[in-house]
C-alpha positions, 0 to 999 in steps of 0.5 A: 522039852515040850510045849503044852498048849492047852485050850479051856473054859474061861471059867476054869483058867484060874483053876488050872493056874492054881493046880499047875503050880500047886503041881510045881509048874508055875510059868504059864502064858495066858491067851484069850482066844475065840473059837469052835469045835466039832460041833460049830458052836452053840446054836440058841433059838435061830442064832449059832454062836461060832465064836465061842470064848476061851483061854490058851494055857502055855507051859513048856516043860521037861519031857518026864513032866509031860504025863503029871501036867496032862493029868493035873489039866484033864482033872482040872479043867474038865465040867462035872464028873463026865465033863462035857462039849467045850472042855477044851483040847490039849496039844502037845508039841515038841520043843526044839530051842529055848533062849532067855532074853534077857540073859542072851542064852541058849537053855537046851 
């Protein structure tokens, strides 16, 4: 399995939610999270915005599903055709273990 951590515009989360599960991938965890990228934010007039708003997207999925939810992320959250700075990043990370609590079970 894999943890697909996806960082994008507020904006955009509803989008991204609408398309993942019109894909087949309906769990998700939504975090709101801060941040910078490269360019250490937005500088307006003489103030820099480091601090910029944004939405965590978590999916955990199979290994083969790994390329359909990149794909339908990139397509989905990106500005434009071009798209532009602050689009957001994508991690992928291994899963090792998975436990439901509910049930007390080990699921890989």
């Amino acid at each position: 399995m894999l943890l697909i951590r996806a960082i994008v515009r507020p904006e955009k989360k509803d989008d991204v939610l609408e398309e993942l599960s019109s894909a087949g991938f309906n769990a998700a965890t939504m975090v709101d999270v801060v941040g910078r990228g490269k360019q250490k934010g937005i500088k307006i007039g003489g103030m820099v915005y480091d601090e910029i708003p944004k939405i965590l997207i978590l999916v955990a999925i199979q290994d083969a599903d790994k390329d359909k939810v990149i794909k339908t992320i990139l397509n989905t959250a990106k500005t434009g055709n071009e798209g532009t700075f602050g689009d957001g990043k994508i991690f992928v990370s291994p899963i090792e273990e998975v436990y439901t609590i509910s049930k007390g079970i080990r699921e890989l």
